[in-house]
KEKE-3310 file (N, C-alpha, C; in steps of 0.2 Angstrom, whole numbers, plus 5000, padded with zeros to 4 digits):
npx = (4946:4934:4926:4909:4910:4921:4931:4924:4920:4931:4933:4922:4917:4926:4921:4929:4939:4928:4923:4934:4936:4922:4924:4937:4930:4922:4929:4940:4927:4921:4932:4940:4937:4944:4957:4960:4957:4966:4977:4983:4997:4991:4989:4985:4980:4980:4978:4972:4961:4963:4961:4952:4955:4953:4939:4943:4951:4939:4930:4939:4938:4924:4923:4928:4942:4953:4957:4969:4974:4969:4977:4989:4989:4988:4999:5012:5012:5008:5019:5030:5027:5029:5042:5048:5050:5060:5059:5050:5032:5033:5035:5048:5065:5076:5067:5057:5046:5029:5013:4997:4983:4973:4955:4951:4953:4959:4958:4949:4940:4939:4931:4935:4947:4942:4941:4953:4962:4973:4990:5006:5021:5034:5040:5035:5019:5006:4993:4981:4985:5001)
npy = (5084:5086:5075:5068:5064:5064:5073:5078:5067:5066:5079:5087:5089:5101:5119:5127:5121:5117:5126:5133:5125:5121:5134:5132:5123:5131:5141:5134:5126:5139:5144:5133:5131:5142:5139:5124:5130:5141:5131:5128:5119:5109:5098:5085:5079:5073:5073:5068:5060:5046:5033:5039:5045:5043:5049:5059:5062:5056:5067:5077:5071:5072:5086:5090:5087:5076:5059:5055:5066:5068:5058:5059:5072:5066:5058:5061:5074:5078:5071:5081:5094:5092:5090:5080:5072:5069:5055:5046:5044:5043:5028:5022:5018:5015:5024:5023:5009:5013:5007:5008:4993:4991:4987:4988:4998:5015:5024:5024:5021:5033:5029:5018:5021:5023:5011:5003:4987:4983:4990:4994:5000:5005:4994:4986:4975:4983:4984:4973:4971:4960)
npz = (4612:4605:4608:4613:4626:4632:4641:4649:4658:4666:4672:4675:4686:4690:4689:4681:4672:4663:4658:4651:4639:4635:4628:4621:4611:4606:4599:4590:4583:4575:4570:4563:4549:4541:4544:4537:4526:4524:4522:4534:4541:4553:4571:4581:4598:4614:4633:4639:4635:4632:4623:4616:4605:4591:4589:4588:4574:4567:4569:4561:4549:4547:4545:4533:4530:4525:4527:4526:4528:4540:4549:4547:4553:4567:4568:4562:4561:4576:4583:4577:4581:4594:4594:4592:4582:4577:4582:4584:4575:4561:4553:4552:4548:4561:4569:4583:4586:4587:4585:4579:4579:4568:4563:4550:4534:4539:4530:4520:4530:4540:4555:4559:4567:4578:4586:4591:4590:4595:4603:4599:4609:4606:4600:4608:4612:4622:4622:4621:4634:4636)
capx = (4942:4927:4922:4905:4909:4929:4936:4921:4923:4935:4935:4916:4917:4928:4920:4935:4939:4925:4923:4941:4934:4917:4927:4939:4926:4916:4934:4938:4923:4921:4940:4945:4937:4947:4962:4959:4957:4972:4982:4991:4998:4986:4991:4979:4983:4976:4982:4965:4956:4966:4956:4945:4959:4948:4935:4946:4953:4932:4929:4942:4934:4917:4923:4930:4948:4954:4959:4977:4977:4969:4979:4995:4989:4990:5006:5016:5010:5008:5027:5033:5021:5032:5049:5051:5048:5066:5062:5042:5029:5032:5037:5055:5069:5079:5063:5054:5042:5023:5010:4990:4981:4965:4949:4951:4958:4956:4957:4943:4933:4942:4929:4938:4952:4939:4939:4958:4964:4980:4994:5013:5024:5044:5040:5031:5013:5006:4985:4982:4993:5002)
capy = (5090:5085:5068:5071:5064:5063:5078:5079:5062:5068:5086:5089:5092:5106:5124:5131:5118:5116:5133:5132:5117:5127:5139:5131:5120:5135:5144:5128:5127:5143:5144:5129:5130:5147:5134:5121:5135:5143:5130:5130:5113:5107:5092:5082:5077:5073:5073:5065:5055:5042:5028:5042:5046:5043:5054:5066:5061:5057:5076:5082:5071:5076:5093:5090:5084:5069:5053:5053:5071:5068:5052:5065:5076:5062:5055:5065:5084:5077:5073:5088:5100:5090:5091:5071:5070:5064:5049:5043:5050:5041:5021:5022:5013:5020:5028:5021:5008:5014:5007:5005:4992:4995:4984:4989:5003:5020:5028:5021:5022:5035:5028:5010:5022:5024:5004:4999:4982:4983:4994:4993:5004:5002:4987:4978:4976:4986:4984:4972:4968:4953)
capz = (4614:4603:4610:4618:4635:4635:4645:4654:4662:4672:4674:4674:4691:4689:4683:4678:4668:4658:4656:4645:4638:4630:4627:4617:4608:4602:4597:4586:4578:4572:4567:4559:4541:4538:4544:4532:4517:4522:4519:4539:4548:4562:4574:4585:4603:4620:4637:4647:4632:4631:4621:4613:4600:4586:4588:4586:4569:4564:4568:4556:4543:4547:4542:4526:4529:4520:4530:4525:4531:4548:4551:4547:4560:4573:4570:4561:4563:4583:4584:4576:4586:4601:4594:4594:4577:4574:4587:4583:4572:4558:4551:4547:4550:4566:4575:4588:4585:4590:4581:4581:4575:4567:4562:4543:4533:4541:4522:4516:4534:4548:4561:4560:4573:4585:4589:4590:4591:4598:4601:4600:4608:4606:4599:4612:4614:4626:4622:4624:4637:4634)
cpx = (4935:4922:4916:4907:4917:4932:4930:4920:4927:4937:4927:4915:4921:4925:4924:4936:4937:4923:4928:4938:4928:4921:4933:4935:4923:4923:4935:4933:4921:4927:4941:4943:4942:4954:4963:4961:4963:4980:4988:4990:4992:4989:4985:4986:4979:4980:4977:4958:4958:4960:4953:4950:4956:4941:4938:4948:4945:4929:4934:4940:4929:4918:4927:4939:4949:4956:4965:4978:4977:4973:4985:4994:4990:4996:5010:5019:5012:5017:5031:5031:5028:5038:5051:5050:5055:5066:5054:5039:5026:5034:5044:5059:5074:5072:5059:5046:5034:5018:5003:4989:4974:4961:4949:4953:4954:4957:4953:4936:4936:4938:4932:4943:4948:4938:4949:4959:4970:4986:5001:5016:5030:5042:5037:5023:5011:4999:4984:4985:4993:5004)
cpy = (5090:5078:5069:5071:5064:5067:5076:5073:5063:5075:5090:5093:5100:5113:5126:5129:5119:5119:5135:5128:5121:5130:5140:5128:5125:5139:5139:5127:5133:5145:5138:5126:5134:5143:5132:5126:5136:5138:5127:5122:5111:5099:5091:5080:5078:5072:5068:5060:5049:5036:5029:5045:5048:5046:5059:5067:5061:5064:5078:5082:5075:5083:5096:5088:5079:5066:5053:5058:5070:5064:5057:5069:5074:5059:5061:5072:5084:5077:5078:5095:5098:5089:5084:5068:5065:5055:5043:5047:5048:5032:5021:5019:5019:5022:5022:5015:5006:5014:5005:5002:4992:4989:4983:4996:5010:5026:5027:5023:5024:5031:5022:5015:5023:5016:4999:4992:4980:4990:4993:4998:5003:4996:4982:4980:4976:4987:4980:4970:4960:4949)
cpz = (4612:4606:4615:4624:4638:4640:4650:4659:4667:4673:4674:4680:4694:4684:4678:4672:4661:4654:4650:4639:4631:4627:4620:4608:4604:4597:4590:4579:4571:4568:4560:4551:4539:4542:4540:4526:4518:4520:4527:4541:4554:4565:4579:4592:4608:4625:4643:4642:4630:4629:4616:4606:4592:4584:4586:4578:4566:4564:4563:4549:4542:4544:4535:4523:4528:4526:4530:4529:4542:4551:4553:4554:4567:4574:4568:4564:4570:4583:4582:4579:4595:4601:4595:4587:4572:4577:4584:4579:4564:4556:4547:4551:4555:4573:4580:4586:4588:4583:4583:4576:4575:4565:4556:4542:4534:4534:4520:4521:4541:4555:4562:4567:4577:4589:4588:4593:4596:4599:4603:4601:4611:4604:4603:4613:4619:4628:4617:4628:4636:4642)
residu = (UNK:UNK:UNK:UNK:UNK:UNK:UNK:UNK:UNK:UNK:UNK:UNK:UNK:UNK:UNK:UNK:UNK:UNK:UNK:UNK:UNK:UNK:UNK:UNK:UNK:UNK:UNK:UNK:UNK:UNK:UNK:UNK:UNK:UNK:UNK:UNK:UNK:UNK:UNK:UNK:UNK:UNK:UNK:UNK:UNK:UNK:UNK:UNK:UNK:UNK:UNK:UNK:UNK:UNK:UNK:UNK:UNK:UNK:UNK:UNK:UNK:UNK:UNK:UNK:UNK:UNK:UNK:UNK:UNK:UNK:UNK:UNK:UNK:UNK:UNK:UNK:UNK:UNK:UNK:UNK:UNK:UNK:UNK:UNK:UNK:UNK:UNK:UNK:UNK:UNK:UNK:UNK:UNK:UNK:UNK:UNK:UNK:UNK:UNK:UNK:UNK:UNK:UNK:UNK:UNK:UNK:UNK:UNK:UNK:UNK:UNK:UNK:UNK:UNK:UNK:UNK:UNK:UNK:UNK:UNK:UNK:UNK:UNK:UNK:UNK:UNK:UNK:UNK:UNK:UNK)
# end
């Protein structure tokens, strides 16, 4: 939702859209400190940024959410928001093996998830393809 030019890449062309688009963005911004205070769950996800995953995680820093949290928000909180959270989501024996790999560690430096190296999903590597 936050990546400058992510959604609108491909939906720029549509008003309507984009319209949703601002509209959420400004909703969001204004909202999501009394989120954080309160204390409530939030989950990240995307449907059209595929790649851009890590801006989204770098916006939660920026705004004062810890690394551990945001990461949480993308695997975890994400699988649980989608009801798969018994299949993926997290690294345990049994589930589904989906994993990115990163540059260096995104607790120390969230922006390392904007530059993934690879990714494995079910077990096989899938970016780069092999």
């Amino acid at each position: 939702l936050f990546h400058s030019d992510g959604i609108e890449r491909g939906d720029a062309a549509e008003p309507s859209i984009m319209a949703k688009v601002k509209g959420a963005r400004r909703a969001v911004e204004q909202s999501f400190e009394r989120i954080v205070d309160a204390g409530l769950r939030f989950a990240l996800g995307t449907d059209s940024m595929h790649g851009l995953f890590g801006c989204e995680m770098s916006w939660l820093v920026e705004r004062g959410v810890g690394a551990r949290d945001a990461i949480v928000a993308a695997t975890r909180n994400g699988a649980e928001v989608l009801g798969l959270h018994q299949q993926l989501g997290t690294l345990e024996r049994g589930k589904r093996a989906d994993i990115v790999v990163l540059p260096g560690n995104p607790l120390t430096d969230i922006e390392v998830a904007r530059h993934p190296r690879a990714v494995i999903r079910g077990g096989r590597l899938v970016v780069p393809e092999s």
